[in-house]
C-alpha positions in Angstrom: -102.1 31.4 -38.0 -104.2 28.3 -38.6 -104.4 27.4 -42.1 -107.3 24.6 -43.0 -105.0 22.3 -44.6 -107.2 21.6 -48.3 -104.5 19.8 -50.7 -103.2 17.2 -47.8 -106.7 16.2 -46.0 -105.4 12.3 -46.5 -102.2 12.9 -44.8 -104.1 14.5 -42.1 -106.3 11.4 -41.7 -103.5 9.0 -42.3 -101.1 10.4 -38.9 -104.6 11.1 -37.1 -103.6 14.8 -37.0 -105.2 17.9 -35.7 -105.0 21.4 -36.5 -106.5 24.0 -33.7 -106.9 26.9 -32.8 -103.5 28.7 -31.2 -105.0 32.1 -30.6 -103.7 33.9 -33.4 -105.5 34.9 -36.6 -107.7 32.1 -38.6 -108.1 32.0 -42.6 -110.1 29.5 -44.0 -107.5 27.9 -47.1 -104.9 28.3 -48.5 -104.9 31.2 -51.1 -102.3 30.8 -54.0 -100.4 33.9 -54.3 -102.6 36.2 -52.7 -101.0 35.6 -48.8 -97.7 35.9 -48.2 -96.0 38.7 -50.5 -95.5 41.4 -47.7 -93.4 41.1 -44.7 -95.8 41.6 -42.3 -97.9 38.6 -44.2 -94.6 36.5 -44.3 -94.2 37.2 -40.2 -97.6 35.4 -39.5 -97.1 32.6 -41.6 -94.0 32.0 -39.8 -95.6 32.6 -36.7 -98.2 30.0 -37.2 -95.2 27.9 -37.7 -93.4 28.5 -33.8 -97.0 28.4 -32.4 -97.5 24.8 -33.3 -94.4 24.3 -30.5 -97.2 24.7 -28.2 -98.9 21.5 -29.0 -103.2 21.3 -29.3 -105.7 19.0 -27.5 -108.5 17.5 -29.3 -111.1 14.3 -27.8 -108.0 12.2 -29.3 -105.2 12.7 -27.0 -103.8 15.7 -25.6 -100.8 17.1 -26.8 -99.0 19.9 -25.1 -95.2 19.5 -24.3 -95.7 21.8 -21.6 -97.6 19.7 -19.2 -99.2 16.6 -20.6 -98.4 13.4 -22.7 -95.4 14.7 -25.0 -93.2 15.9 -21.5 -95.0 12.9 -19.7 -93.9 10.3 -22.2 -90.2 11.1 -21.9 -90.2 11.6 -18.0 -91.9 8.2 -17.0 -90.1 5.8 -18.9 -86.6 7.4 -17.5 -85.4 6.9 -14.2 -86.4 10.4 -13.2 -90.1 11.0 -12.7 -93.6 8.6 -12.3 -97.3 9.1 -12.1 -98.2 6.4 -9.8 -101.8 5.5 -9.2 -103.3 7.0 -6.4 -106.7 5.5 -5.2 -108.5 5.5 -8.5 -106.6 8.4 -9.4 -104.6 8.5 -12.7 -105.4 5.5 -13.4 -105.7 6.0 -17.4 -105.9 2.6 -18.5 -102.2 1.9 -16.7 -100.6 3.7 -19.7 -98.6 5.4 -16.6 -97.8 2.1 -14.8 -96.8 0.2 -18.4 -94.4 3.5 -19.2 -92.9 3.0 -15.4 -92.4 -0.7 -16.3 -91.6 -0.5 -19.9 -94.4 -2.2 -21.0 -96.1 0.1 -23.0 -97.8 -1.4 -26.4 -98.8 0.4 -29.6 -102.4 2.1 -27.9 -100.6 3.7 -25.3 -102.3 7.1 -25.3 -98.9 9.0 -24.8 -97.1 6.9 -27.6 -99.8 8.2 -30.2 -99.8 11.9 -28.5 -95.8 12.3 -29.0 -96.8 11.2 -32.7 -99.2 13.5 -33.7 -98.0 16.4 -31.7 -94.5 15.9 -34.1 -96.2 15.3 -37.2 -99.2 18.3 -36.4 -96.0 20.3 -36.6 -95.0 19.2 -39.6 -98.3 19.3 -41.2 -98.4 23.1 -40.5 -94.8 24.1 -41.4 -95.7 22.1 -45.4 -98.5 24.0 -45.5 -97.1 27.1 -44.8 -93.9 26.1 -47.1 -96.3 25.7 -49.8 -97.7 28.3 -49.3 -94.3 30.7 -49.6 -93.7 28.6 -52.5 -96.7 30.3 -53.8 -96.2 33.5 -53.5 -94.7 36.2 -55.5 -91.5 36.9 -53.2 -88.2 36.4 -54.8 -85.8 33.7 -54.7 -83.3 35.7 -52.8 -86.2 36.8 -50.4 -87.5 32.9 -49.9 -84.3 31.5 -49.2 -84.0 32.4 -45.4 -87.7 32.0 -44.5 -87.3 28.5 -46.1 -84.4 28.1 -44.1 -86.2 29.0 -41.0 -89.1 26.8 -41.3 -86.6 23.8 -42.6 -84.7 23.8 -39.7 -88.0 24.0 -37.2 -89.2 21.1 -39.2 -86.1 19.1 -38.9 -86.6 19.6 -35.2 -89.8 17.5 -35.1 -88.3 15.2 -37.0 -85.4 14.8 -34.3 -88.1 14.3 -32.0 -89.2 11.7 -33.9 -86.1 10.3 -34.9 -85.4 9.9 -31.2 -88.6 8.6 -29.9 -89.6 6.3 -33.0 -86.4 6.0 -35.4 -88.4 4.2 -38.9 -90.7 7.2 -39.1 -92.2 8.9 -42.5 -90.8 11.9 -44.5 -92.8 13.8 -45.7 -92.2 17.4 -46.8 -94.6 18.0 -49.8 -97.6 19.6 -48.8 -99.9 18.6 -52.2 -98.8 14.8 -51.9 -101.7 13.1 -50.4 -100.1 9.2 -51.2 -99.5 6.9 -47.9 -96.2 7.3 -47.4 -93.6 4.5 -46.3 -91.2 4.2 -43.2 -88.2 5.9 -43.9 -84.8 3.9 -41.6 -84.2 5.5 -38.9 -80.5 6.4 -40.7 -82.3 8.0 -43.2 -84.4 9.9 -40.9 -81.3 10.9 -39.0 -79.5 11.9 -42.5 -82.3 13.9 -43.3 -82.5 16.0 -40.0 -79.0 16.5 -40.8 -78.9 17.7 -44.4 -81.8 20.1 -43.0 -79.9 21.7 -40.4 -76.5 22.1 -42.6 -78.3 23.2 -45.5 -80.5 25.9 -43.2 -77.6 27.0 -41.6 -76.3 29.9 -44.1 -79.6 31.7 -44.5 -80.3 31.6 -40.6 -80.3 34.7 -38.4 -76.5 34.6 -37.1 -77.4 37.1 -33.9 -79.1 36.0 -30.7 -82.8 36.0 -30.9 -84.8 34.5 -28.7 -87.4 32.0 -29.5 -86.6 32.0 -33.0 -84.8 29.6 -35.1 -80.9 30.9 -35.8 -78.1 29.8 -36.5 -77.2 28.8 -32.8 -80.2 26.8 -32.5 -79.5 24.6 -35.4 -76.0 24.2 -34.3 -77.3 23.0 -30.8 -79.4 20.5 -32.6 -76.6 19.1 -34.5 -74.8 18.8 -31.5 -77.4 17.0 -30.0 -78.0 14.5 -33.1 -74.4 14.2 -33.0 -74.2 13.1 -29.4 -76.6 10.8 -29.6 -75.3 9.3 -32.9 -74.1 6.4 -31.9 -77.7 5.6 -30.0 -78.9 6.5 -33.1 -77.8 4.7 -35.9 -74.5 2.4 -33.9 -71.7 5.8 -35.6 -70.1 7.7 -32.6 -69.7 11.5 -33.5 -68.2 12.7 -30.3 -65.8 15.5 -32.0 -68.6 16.8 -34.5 -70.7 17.6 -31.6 -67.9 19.5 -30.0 -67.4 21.4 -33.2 -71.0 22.1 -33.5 -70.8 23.6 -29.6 -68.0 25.3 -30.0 -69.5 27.4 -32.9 -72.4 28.6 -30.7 -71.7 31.9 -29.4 -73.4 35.2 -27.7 -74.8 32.6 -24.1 -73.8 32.5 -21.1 -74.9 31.1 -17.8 -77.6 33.0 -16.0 -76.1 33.8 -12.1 -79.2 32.4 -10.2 -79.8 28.8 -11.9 -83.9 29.5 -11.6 -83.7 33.1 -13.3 -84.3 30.5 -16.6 -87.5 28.8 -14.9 -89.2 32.4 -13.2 -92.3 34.1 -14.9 -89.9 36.1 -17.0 -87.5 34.1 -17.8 -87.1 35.2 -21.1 -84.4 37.8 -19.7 -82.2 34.9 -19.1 -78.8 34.7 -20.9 -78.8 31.2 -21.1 -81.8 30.1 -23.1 -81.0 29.6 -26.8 -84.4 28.2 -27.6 -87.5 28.2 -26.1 -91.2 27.8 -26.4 -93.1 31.2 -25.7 -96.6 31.4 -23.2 -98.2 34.3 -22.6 -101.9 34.0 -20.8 -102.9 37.3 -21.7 -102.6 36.5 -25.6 -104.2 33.3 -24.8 -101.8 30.5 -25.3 -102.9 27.3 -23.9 -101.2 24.0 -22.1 -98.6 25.6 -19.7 -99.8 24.3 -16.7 -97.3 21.3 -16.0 -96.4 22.3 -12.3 -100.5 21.6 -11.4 -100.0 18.2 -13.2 -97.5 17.4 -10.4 -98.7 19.4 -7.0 -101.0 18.0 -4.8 -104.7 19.3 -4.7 -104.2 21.7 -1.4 -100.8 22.8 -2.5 -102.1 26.2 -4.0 -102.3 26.9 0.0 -98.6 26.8 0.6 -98.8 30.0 -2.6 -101.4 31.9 -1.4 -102.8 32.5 2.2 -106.5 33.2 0.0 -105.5 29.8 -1.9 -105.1 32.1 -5.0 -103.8 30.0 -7.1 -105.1 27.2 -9.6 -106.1 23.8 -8.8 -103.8 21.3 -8.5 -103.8 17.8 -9.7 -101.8 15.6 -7.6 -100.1 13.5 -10.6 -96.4 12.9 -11.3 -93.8 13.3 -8.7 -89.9 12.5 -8.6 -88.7 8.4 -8.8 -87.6 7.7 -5.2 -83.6 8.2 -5.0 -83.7 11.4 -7.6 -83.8 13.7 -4.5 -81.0 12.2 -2.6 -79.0 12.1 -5.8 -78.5 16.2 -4.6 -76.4 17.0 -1.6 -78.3 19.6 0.6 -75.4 21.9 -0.2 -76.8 22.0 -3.8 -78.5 24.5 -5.0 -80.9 22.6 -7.7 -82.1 20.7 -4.9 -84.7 23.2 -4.8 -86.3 22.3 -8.3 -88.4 19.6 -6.3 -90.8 20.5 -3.2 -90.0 18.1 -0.4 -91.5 17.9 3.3 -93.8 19.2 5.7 -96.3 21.7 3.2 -96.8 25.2 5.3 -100.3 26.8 4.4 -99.8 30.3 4.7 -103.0 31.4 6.4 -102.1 29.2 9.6 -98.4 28.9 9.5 -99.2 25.1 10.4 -98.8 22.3 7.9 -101.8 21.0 5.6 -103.9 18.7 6.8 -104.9 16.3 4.0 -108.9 15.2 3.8 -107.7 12.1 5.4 -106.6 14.0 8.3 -103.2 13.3 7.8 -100.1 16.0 7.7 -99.3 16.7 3.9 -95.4 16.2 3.4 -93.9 15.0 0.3 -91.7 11.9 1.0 -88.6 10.6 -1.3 -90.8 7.2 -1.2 -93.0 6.0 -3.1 -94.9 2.8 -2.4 -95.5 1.4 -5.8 -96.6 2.7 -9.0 -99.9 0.8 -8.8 -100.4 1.8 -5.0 -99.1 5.4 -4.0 -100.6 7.7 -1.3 -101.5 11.4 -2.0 -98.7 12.5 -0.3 -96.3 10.2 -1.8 -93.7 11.3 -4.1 -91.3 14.9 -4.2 -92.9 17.2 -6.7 -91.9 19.6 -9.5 -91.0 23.0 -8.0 -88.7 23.9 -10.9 -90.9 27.4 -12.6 -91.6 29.5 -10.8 -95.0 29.0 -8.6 -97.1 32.8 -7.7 -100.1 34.1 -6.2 -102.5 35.1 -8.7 -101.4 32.7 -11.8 -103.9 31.7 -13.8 -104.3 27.8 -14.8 -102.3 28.9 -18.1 -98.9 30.3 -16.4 -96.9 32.6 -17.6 -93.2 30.8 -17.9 -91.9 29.9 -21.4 -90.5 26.7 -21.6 -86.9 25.9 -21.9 -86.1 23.8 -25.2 -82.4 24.5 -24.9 -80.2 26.1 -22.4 -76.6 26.7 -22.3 -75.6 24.3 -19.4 -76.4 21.5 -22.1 -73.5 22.9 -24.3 -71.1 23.4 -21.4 -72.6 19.6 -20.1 -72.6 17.7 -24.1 -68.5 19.3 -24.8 -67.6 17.7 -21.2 -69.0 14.6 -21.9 -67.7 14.8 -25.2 -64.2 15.3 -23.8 -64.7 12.4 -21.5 -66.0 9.9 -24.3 -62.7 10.9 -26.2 -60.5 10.0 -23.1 -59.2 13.3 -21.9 -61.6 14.0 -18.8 -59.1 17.2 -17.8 -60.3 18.9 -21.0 -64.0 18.3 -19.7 -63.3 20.3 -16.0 -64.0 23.6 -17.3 -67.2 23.2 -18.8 -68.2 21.4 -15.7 -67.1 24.0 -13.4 -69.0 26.7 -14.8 -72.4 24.2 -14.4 -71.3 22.8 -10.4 -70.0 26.5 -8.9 -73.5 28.4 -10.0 -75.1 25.5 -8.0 -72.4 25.2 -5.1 -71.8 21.5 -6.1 -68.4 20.0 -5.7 -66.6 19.0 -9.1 -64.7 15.8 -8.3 -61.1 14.9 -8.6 -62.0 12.5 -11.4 -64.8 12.8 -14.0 -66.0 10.1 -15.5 -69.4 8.8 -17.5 -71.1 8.3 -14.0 -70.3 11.4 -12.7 -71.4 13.2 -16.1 -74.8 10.8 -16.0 -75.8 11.9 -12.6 -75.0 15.7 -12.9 -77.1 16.1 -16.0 -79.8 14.5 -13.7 -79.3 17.2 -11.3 -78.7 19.7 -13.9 -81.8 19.2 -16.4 -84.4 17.7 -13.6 -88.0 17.9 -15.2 -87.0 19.3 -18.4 -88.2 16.6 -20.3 -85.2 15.3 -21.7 -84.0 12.1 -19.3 -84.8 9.3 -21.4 -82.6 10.5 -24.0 -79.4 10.1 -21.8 -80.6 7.3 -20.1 -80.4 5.1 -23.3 -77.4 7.0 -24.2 -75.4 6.2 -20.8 -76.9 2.4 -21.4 -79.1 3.1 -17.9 -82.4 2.7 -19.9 -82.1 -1.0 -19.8 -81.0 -1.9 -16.6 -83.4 -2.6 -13.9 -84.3 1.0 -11.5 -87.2 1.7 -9.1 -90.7 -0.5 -10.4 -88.7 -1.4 -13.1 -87.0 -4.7 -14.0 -84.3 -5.0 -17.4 -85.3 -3.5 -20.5 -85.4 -5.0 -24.0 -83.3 -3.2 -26.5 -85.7 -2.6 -28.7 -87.8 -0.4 -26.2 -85.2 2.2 -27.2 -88.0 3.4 -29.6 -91.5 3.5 -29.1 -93.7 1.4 -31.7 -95.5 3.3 -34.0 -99.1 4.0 -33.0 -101.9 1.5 -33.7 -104.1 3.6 -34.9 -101.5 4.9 -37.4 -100.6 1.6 -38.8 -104.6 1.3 -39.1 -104.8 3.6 -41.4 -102.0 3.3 -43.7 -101.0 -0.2 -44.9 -97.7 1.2 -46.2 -96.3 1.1 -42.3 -93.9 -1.1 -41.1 -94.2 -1.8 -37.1 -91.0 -1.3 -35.5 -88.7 -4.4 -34.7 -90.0 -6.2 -31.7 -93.3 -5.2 -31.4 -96.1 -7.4 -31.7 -97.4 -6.4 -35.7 -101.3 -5.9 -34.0 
């Protein structure tokens, strides 16, 4: 559902925001009590909400968590993934050599995509708040739809609470003033008092994609972990209880059954973000961001498959940080590349052999072959540019993986081997005698490789600020991004966040 937004055209100006077309049915405005008053009416309002998880693109930036900027922005500035410049290839303006650095400034072009993707959410679910509020349901039938879109909303707002901490709030569709920062406590209070209050009206059963009451508990459990990165409060035993309440998962057998074409049979995803080509959903094309150009030969002896673009690859020591033994290990694609019409490997245009190597010569100077690539979804003959795969938002390994750590934080580590040993056995990796934060740190690499979330527990493990590959130490306020320039542009009412040059 895309719904002009009329009453809030400033705010839509002010965060440079964007609403496009997500391939589902258009109306022109908002119509006061004349949409939204059957169920089938209520369902596509909603769905217009979930479809805005899917990001846009516009000649501003582009904005699909998927592939491009959103999951780029939290992979290159952890110690997981880079996009080094290859020749003159991406390049960009060295927005991808300041993220590898931690240098970025305030007119990076993934800074102000993470922005507007979050608050282009928002912007839709306000709308389409105001325009239940309109309607001529009941009170009793409101309550859970409000709930529902509440708790989506506060899940931009965690995104935003986690990449920029003194962000806006702003919830009422028909105010059109320039709103303030809000701290980043009171950003965090809010996305709580969101979740808590949506929790009673929410769906209690397992349904995928939607919100229910097991997503909003695995949010809370994730603001709750990262509490004490958040606003300096620990709140390790309110993200156990928060786990422990989520019920009705379990771990899929085959660890890639949650990253094939279908993988919304698995039993382990509790929220995810649906793509279907056929119905024309757009921006799911992140494993081409990452293979090299003559990969789609080592899919398809006819090379049928799309076009690949040769961009971000694996920091060097990420693939060695698996033993060979371990399963995972075959999220990334590593060494001699087979094309299946000759059986030999691919010859490159330079007339070199394409293998991907651990190492990686700089981030300013990297050769095409350079780098071990994303081979986590599932790669087929025949896929189209827009695959197939939904993509994971929340799994169940992270609520086995944030109770262990938990347990460890709280000192009793002997509590925290049985959520461990469901994660390690399903990839044949040894559990230690002893588990402590290091051993925690590095299996979540090896757990959740590429799935966007790195960053997070890198500043949350204190790794984010020590020196790593290309990188040298970290200033502690680079533990948010500054708010975009081109936001603060526009609305005089915006603070810049601590530490960053004001222009």
């Amino acid at each position: 559902m895309k719904i002009k937004i009329t009453a809030a055209i400033l705010m839509s100006m002010l965060f440079t925001i964007s609403c496009t077309d997500l391939s589902e049915d258009l109306y022109d405005k908002v119509e006061d009590g004349n949409f939204g008053n059957t169920s089938k009416e209520v369902d596509a309002l909603v769905g217009g909400a979930y479809s805005s998880l899917r990001g846009f693109a516009d000649g501003i930036s582009n904005n699909y968590p998927t592939c491009e900027y959103v999951f780029f922005l939290n992979e290159t500035v952890s110690d997981e993934a880079t996009i080094p410049t290859r020749g003159s290839n991406w390049y960009d303006g060295g927005q991808y050599q300041d993220a590898q650095t931690h240098h970025w400034k305030a007119d990076n072009r993934m800074i102000l995509s993470a922005w507007r993707y979050n608050y282009t959410g928002i912007a839709k679910i306000n709308s389409i708040i105001y325009q239940i509020d309109k309607s001529s349901l009941s009170d009793t039938s409101k309550a859970p739809i409000y709930a529902e879109l509440k708790a989506l909303r506060a899940y931009y707002y965690y995104n935003l609470l986690d990449l920029f901490g003194n962000v806006p709030i702003v919830t009422d569709f028909e105010d059109t003033s320039l709103p303030s920062n809000s701290t980043r406590k009171q950003v965090y209070d809010f996305v709580e008092k969101e979740l808590t209050d949506a929790i009673p009206h929410l769906n209690a059963n397992v349904v995928y994609s939607k919100m229910t009451k097991n997503v909003a508990y695995s949010l809370l459990a994730r603001l709750y972990l990262n509490s004490e990165a958040f606003i300096g409060t620990a709140r390790w035993q309110d993200c156990l209880d928060m786990c422990q309440k989520i019920s009705g998962y379990s771990l899929a057998p085959d660890f890639f059954a949650n990253f094939a074409t279908e993988n919304q049979k698995s039993p382990e995803i509790i929220f995810a973000i649906p793509y279907d080509s056929k119905a024309g959903t757009v921006g799911n094309y992140m494993n081409s961001m990452s293979c090299h150009y003559l990969h789609k030969l080592t899919v398809s002896a006819t090379a049928d498959y799309p076009w690949s673009a040769n961009g971000m690859c694996a920091q060097p020591g990420v693939y060695s940080a698996f033993a060979d033994t371990d399963k995972r290990k075959k999220c990334m694609v590593a060494g001699d590349q087979i094309n299946l019409a000759t059986g030999q490997v691919i010859i490159m245009d330079n007339g070199e052999k394409l293998t991907y190597t651990e190492h990686v010569n700089s981030v300013t100077d990297a050769k095409e072959n350079e780098g071990v690539r994303l081979g986590k979804y599932e790669m087929k003959e025949g896929e189209t540019w827009e695959r197939d795969h939904d993509l994971v938002v929340i799994r169940y390994a992270e609520i086995l993986m944030m109770q262990a750590e938990c347990y460890v934080r709280l000192g009793s580590p002997d509590l925290a081997k049985p959520f461990l040993q469901q994660v390690t056995s399903r990839a044949g990796a040894e559990l230690p005698a002893t588990i402590d934060l290091h051993f925690i740190d590095q299996e979540l690499l090896r757990e959740f490789t590429f799935e966007g979330r790195r960053r997070t527990d890198n500043i949350r493990f204190g790794t984010f600020f020590l020196p790593w590959w290309e990188k040298g130490d970290t200033e502690k306020y680079r533990a948010i991004f500054p708010i975009p320039s081109t936001v603060l542009s526009t609305n005089a009412n915006l603070k810049q966040n601590p530490g960053y040059p004001v222009n």
